[in-house]
C-alpha positions as CSV (number, residue, x, y, z in Angstrom):
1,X,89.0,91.7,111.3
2,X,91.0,94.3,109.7
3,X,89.5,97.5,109.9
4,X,89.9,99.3,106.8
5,X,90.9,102.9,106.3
6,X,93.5,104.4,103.9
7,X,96.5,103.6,105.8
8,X,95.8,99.8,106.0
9,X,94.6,100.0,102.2
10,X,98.1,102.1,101.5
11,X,100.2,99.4,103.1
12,X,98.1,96.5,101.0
13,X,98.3,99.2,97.8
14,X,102.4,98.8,98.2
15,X,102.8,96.0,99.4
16,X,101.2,93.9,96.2
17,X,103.9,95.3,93.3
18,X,101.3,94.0,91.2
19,X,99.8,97.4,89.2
20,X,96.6,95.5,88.4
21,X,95.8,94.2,92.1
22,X,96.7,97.9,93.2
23,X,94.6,99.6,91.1
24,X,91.9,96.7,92.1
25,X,92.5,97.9,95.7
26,X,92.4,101.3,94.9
27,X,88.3,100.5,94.1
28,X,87.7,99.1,96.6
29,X,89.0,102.0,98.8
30,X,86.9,104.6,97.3
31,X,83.6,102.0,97.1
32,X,84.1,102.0,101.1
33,X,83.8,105.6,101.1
34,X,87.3,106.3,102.3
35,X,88.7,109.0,100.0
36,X,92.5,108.4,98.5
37,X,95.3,110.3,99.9
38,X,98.0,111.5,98.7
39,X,100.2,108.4,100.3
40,X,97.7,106.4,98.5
41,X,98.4,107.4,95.2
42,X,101.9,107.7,95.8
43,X,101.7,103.7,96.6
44,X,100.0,103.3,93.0
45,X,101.8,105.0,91.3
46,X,105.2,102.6,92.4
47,X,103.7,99.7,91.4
48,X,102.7,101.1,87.9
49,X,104.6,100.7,85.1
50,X,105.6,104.3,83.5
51,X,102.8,104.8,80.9
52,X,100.4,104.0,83.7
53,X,102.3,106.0,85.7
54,X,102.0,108.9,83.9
55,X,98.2,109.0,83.5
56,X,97.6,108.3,87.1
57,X,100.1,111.2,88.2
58,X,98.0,113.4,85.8
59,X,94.7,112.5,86.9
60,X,96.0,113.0,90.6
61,X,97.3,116.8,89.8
62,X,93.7,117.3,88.4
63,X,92.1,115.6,91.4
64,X,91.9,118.5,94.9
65,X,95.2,116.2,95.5
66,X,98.2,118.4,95.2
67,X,101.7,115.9,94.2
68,X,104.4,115.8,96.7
69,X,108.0,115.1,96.6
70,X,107.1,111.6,96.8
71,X,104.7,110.9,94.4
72,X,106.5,113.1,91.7
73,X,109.6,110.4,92.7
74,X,107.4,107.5,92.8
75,X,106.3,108.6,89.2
76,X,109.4,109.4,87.8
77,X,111.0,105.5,89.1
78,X,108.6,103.9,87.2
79,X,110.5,105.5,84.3
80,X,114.0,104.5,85.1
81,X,113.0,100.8,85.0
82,X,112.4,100.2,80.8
83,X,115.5,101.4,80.9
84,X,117.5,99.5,83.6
């Protein structure tokens, strides 16, 4: 069995590319009582397309959760792509 904790849930988050399943697996990480991390929203926000992405980043900055290099990129990908 696969213990779960936010790194393993981070890893599944990212590795999916589907925004629905991540956001799916997102519940289920804070229904287990294991709080998101910064990584963890950073793995949402890649698979998300860039409306979503935009919401999630803004509910993150008014979560305790302070964005990072990486999540502003991860964020700011998902709008490149309409565009690609």
């Amino acid at each position: 069995s696969v213990r779960q904790d936010s790194i393993t849930m981070n890893s599944a988050i990212g590795l999916k590319g589907d925004w629905k399943k991540a956001m799916q697996l997102s519940d289920t990480l804070q229904r287990s009582g294991i709080e998101p991390t910064v990584e963890t929203h950073g793995s949402i926000l890649t698979s998300l397309e860039w409306s979503h992405a935009m919401e999630h980043l803004s509910a993150m900055l008014q979560s305790s959760l302070r964005a990072t290099d990486v999540s502003c990129g991860a964020a700011m990908r998902t709008c490149k792509a309409p565009w690609r």
